[in-house]
N, CA, C and O atoms as a GROMACS GRO file, in nm:
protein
  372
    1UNK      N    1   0.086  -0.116   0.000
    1UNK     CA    2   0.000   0.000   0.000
    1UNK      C    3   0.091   0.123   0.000
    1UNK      O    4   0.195   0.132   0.066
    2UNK      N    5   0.024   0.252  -0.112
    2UNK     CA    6   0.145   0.349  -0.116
    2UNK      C    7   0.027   0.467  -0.092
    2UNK      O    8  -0.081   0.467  -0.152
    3UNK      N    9   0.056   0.537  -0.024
    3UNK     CA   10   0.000   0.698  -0.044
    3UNK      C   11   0.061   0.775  -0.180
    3UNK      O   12   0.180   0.800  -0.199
    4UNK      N   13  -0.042   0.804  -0.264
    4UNK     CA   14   0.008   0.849  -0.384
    4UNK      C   15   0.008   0.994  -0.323
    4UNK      O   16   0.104   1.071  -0.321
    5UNK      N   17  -0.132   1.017  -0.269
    5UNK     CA   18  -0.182   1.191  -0.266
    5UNK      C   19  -0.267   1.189  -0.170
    5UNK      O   20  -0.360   1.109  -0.157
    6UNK      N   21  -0.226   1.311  -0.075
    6UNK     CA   22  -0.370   1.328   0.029
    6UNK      C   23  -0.372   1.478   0.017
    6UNK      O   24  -0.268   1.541  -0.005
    7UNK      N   25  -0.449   1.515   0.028
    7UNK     CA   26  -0.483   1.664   0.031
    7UNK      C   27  -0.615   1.670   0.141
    7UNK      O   28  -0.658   1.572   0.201
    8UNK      N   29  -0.666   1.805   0.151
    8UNK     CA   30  -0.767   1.847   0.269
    8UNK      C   31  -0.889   1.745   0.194
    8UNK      O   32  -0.970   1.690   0.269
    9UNK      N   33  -0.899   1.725   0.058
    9UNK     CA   34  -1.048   1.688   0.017
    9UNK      C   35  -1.007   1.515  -0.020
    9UNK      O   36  -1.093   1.436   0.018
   10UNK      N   37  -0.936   1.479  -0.062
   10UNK     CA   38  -0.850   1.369  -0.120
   10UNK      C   39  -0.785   1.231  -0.069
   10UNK      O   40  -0.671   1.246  -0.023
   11UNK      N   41  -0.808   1.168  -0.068
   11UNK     CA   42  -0.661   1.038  -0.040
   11UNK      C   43  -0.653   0.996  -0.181
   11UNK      O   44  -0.750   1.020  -0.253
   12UNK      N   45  -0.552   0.939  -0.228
   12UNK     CA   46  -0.507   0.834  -0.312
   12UNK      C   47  -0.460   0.749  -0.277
   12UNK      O   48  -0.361   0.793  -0.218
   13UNK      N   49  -0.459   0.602  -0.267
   13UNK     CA   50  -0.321   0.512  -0.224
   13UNK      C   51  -0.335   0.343  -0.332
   13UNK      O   52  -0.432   0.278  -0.372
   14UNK      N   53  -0.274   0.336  -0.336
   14UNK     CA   54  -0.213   0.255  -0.461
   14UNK      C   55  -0.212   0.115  -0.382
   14UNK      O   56  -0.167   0.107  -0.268
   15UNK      N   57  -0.262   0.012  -0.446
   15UNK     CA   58  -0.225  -0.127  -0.364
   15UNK      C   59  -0.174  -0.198  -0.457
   15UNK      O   60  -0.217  -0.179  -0.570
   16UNK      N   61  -0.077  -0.291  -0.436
   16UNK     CA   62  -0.054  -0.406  -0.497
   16UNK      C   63  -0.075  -0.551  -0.419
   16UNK      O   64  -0.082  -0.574  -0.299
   17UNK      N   65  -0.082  -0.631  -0.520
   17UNK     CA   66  -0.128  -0.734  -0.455
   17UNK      C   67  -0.084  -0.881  -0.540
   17UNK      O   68  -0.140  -0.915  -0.644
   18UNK      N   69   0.028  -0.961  -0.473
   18UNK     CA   70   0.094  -1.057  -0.556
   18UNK      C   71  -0.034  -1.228  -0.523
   18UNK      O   72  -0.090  -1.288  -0.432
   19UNK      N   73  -0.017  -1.229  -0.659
   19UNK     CA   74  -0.154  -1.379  -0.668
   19UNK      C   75  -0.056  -1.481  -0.606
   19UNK      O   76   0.060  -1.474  -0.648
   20UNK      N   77  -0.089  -1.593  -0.493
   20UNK     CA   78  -0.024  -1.662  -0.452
   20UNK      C   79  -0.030  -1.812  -0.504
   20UNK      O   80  -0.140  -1.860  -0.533
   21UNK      N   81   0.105  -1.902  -0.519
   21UNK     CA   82   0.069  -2.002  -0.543
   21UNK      C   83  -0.046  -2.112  -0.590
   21UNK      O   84  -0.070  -2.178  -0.691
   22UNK      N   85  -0.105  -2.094  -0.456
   22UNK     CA   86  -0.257  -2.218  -0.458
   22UNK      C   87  -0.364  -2.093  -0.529
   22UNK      O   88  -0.482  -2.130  -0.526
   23UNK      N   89  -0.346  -1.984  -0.578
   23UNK     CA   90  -0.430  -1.937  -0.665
   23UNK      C   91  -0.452  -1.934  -0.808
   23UNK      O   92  -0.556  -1.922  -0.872
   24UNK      N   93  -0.301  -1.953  -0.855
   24UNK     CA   94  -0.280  -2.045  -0.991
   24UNK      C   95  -0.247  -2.137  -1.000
   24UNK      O   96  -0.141  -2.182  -0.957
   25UNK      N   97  -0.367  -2.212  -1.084
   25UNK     CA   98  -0.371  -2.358  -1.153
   25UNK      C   99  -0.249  -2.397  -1.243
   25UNK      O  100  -0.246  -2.520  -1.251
   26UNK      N  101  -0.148  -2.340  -1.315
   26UNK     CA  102  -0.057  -2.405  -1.343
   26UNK      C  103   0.094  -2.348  -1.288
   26UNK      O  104   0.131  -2.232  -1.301
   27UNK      N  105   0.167  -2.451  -1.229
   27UNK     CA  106   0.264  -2.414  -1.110
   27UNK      C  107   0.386  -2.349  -1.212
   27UNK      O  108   0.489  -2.306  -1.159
   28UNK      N  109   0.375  -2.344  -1.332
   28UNK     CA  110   0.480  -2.316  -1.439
   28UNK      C  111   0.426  -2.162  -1.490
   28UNK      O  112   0.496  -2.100  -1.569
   29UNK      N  113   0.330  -2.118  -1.453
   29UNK     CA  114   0.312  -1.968  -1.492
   29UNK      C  115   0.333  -1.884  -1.418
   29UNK      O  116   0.291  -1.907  -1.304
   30UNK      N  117   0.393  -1.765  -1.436
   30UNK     CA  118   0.447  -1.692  -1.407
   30UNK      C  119   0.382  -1.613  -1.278
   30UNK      O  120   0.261  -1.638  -1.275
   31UNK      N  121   0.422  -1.524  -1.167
   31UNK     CA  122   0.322  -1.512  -1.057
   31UNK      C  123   0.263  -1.366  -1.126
   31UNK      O  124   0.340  -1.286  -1.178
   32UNK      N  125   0.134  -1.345  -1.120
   32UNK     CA  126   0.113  -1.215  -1.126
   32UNK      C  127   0.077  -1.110  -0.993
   32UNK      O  128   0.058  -1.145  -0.877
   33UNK      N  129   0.076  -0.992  -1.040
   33UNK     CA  130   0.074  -0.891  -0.939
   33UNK      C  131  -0.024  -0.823  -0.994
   33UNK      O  132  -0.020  -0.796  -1.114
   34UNK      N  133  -0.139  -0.780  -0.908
   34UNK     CA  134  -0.268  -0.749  -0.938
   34UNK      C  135  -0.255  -0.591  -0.877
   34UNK      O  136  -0.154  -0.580  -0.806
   35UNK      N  137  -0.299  -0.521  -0.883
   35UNK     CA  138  -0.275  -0.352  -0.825
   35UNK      C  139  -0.426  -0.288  -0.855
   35UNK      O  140  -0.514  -0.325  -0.933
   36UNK      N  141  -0.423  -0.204  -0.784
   36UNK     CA  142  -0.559  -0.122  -0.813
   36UNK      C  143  -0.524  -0.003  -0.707
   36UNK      O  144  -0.431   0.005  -0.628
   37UNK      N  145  -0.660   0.107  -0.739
   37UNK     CA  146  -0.649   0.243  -0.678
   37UNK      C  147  -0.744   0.263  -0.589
   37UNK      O  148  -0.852   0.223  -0.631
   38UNK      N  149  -0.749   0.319  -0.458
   38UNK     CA  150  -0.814   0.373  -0.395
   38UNK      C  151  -0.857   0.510  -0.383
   38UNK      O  152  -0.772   0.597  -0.364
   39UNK      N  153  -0.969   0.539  -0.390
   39UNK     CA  154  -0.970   0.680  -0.369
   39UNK      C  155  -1.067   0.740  -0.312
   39UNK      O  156  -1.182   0.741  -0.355
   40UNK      N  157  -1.018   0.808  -0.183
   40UNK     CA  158  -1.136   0.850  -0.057
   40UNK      C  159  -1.180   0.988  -0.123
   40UNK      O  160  -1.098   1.063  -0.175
   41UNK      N  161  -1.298   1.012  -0.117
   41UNK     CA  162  -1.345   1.186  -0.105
   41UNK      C  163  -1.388   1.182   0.019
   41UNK      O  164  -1.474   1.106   0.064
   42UNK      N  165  -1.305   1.294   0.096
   42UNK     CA  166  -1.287   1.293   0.256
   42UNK      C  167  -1.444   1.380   0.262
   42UNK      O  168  -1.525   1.356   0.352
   43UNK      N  169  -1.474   1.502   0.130
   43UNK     CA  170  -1.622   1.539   0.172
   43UNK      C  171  -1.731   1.493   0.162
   43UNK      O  172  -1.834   1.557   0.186
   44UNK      N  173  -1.729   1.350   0.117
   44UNK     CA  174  -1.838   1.335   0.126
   44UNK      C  175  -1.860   1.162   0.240
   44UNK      O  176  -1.952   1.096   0.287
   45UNK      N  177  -1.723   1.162   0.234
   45UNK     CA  178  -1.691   1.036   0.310
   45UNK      C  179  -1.698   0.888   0.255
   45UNK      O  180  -1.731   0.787   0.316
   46UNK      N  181  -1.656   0.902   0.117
   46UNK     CA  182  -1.723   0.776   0.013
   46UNK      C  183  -1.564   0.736  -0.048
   46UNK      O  184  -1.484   0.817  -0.094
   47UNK      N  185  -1.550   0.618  -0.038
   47UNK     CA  186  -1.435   0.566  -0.119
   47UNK      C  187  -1.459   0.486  -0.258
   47UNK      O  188  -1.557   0.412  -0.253
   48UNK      N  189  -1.399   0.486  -0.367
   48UNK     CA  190  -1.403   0.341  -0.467
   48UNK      C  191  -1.245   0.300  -0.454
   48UNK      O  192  -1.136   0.344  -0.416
   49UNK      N  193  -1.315   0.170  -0.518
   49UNK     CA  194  -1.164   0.064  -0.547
   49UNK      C  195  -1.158   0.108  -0.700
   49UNK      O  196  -1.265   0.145  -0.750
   50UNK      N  197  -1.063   0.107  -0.766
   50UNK     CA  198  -1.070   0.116  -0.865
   50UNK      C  199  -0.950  -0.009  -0.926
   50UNK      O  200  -0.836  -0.015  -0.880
   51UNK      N  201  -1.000  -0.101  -1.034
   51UNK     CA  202  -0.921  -0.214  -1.028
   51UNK      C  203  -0.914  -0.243  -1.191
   51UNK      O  204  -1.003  -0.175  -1.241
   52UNK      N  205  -0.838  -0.324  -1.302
   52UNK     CA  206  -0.879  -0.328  -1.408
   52UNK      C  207  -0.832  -0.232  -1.516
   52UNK      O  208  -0.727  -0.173  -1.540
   53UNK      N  209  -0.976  -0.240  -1.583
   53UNK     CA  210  -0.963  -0.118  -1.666
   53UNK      C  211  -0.987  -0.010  -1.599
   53UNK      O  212  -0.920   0.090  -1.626
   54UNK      N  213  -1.052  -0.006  -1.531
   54UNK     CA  214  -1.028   0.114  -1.440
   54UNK      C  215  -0.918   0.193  -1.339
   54UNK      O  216  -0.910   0.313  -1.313
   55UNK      N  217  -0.849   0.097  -1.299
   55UNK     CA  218  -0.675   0.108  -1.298
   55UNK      C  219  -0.662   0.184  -1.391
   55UNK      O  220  -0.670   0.305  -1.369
   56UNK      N  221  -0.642   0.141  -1.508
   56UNK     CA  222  -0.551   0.136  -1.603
   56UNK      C  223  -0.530   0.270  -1.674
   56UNK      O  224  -0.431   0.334  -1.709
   57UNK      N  225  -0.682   0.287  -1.683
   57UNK     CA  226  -0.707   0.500  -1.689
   57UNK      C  227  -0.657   0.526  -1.630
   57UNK      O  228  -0.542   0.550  -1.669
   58UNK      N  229  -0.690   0.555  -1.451
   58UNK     CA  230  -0.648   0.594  -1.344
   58UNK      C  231  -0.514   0.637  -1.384
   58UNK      O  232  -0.475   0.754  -1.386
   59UNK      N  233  -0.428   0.500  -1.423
   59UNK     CA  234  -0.300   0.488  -1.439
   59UNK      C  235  -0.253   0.560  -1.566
   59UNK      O  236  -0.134   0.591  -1.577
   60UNK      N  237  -0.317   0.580  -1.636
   60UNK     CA  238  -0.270   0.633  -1.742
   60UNK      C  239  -0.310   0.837  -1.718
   60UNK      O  240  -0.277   0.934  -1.786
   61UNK      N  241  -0.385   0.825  -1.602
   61UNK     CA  242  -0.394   0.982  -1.569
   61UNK      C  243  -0.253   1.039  -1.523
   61UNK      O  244  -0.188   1.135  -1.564
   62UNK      N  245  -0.223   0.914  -1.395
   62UNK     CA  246  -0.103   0.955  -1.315
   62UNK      C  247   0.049   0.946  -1.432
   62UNK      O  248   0.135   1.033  -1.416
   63UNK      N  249   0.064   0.870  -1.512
   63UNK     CA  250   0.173   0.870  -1.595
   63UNK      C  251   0.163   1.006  -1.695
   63UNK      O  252   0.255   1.018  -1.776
   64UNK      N  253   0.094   1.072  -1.695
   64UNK     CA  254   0.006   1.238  -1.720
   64UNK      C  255   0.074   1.338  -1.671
   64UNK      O  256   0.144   1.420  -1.730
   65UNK      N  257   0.050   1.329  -1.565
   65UNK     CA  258   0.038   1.426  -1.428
   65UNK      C  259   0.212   1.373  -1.403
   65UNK      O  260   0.237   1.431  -1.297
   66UNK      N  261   0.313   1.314  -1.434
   66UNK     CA  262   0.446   1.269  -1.420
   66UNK      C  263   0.517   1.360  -1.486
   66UNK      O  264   0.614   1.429  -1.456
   67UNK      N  265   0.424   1.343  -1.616
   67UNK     CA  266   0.502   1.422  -1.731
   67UNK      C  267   0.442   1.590  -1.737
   67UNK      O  268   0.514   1.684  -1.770
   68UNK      N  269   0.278   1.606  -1.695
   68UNK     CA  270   0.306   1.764  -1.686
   68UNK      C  271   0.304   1.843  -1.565
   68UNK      O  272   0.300   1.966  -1.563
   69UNK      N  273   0.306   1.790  -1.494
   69UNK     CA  274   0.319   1.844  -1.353
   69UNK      C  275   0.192   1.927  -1.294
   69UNK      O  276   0.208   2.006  -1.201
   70UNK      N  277   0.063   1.907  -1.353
   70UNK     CA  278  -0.053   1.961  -1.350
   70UNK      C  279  -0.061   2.048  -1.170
   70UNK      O  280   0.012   2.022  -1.075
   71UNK      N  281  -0.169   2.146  -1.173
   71UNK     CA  282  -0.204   2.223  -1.108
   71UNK      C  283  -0.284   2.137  -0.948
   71UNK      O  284  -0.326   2.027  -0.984
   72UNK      N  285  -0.297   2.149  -0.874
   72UNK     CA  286  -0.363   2.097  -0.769
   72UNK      C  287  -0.503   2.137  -0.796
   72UNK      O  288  -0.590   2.068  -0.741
   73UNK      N  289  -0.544   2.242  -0.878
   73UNK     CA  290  -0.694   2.199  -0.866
   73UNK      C  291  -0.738   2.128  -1.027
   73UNK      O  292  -0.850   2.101  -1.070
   74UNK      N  293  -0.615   2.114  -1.085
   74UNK     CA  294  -0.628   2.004  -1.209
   74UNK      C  295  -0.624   1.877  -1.108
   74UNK      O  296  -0.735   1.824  -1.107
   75UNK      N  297  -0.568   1.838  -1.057
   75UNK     CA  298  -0.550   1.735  -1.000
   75UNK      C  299  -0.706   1.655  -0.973
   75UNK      O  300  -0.776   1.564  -1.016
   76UNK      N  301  -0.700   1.787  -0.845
   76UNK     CA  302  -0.872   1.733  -0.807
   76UNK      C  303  -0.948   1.762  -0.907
   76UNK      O  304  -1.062   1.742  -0.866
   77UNK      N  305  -0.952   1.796  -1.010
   77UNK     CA  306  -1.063   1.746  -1.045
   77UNK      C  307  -1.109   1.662  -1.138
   77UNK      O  308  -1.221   1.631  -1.178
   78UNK      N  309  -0.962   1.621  -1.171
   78UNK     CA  310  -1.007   1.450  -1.235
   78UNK      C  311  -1.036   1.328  -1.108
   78UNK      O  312  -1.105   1.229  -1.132
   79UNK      N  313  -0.963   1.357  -0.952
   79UNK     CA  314  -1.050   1.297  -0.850
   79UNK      C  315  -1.172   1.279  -0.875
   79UNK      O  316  -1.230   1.173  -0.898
   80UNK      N  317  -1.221   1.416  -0.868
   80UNK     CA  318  -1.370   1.389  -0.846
   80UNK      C  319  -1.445   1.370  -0.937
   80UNK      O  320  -1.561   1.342  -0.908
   81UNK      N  321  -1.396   1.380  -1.118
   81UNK     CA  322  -1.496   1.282  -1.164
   81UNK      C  323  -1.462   1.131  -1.143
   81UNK      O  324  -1.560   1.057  -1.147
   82UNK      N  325  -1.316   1.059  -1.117
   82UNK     CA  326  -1.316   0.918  -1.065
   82UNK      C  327  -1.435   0.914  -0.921
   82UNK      O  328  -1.521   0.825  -0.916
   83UNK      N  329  -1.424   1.024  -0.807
   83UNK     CA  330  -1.503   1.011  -0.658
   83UNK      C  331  -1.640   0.997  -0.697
   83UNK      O  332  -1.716   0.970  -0.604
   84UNK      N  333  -1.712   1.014  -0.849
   84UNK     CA  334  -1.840   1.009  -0.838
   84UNK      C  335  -1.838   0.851  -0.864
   84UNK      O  336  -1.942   0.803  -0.819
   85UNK      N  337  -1.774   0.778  -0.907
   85UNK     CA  338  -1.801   0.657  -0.875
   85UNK      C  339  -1.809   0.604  -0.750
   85UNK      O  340  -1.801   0.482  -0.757
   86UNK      N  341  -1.824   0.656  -0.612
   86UNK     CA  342  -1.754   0.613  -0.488
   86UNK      C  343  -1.939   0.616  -0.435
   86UNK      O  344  -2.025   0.705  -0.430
   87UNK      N  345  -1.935   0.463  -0.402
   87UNK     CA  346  -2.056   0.404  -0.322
   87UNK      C  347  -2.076   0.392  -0.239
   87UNK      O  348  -2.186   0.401  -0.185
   88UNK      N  349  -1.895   0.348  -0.162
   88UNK     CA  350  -1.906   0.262  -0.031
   88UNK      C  351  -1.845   0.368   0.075
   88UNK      O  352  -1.732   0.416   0.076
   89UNK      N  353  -1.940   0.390   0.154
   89UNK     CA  354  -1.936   0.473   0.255
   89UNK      C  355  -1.782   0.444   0.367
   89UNK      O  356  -1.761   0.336   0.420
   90UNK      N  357  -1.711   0.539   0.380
   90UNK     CA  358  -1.556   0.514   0.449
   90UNK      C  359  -1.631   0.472   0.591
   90UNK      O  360  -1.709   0.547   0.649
   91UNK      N  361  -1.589   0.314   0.645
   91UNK     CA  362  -1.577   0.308   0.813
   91UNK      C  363  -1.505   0.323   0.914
   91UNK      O  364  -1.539   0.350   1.030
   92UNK      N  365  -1.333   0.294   0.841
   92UNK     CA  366  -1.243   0.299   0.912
   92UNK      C  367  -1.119   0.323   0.830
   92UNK      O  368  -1.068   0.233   0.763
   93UNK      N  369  -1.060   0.475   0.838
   93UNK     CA  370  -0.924   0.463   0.782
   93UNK      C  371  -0.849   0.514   0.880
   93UNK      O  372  -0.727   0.520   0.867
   0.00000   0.00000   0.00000
């Protein structure tokens, strides 16, 4: 787990996650590493997972934002069109 970004309205944090053994069926393939994004909107108190193809945007925002060094309220506000996906009410961070 990585803290990408927290700000007053924001978390980001990055997970990875290596597939273990007894989860792949053939012992000759290679292990994979599964990753996805988190992302809290602290105002409204709602998090999504973001995993997939949805990663993969995500990911292709932040390899973006590497190369132009965007504004903090550029930032947020590609958050918050990812935070309108956010269902699951935060219980414990």
């Amino acid at each position: 787990m990585n803290t990408l970004y927290d700000s007053e309205y924001f978390i980001v944090v990055h997970m990875m996650t290596a597939l273990l053994d007894s989860e792949v069926s053939d012992p000759a393939a290679p292990k994979l590493t599964r990753h996805g994004f988190e992302i809290v909107d602290k105002r409204s108190g709602r998090e999504v997972y973001l995993e997939g193809g949805w990663a993969e945007l995500f990911q292709q925002h932040i390899s973006a934002w590497h190369e132009n060094s965007p504004s903090q309220e550029e930032v947020e506000d590609t958050l918050s069109r990812f935070a309108e996906l956010a269902q699951t009410t935060v219980t414990l961070h």
